[in-house]
C-alpha positions in Angstrom: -219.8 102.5 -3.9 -222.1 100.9 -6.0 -221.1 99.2 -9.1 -223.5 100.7 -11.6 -222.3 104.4 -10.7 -220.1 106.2 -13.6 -217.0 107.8 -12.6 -214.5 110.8 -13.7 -211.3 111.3 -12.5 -211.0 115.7 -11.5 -208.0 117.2 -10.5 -207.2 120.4 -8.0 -204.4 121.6 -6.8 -204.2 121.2 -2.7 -202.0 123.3 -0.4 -199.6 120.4 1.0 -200.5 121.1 4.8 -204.0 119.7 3.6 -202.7 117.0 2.0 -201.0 115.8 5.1 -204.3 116.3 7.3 -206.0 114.3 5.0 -203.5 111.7 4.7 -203.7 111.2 8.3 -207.2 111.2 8.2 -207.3 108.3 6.1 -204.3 106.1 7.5 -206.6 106.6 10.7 -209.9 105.2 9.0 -208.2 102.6 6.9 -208.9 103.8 3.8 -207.8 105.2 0.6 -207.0 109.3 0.2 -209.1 109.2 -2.6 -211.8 107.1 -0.8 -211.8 109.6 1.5 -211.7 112.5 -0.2 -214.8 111.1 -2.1 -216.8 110.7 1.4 -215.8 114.3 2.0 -217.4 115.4 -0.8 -220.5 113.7 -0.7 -220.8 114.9 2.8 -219.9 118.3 2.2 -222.2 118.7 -1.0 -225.1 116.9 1.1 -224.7 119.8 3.9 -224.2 122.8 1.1 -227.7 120.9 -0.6 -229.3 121.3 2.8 -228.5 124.9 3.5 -229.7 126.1 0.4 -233.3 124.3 0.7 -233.5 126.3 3.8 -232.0 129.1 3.1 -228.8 129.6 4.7 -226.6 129.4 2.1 -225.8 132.5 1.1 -225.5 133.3 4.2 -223.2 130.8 5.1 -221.4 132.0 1.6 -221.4 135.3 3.2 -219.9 134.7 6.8 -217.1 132.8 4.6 -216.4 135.5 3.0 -216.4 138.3 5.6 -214.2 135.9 7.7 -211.7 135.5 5.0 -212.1 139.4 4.7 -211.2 140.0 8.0 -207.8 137.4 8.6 -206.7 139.4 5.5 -207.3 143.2 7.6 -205.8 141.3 10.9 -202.9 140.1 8.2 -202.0 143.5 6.7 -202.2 145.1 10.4 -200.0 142.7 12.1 -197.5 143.5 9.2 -197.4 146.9 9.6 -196.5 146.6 12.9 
């Protein structure tokens, strides 16, 4: 990180199971959760930058979305059962 950069501290709240994949993800590299969660972030904005230049983002929005649509159906259905 360079030194000149400004930071601020965000909070979220993160189901635990994610917490402990990313804990282990970071015992693995050697770093810091919050090191890590930073590179995650830059990574993950750089990609969501990239799709929208070319315009797959909302489409990538939109598969997101229909997928989350349909574990909910598959859900409901499997608890009628």
């Amino acid at each position: 990180m360079e030194e000149n950069k400004k930071y601020q501290n965000i909070t979220f709240h993160c189901p635990v199971e994610l917490v402990a994949r990313i804990d282990r993800l970071a015992e693995k590299g050697d770093v810091p959760r919050s090191k890590l969660m930073l590179n995650m972030v830059e990574v993950s904005l750089d990609f969501l930058e990239s799709t929208q230049k070319v315009g797959i983002f909302q489409l990538s929005l939109l598969l997101r979305d229909a997928a989350d649509s349909l574990k909910n159906v598959s859900k409901r259905w499997k608890e009628k059962k």
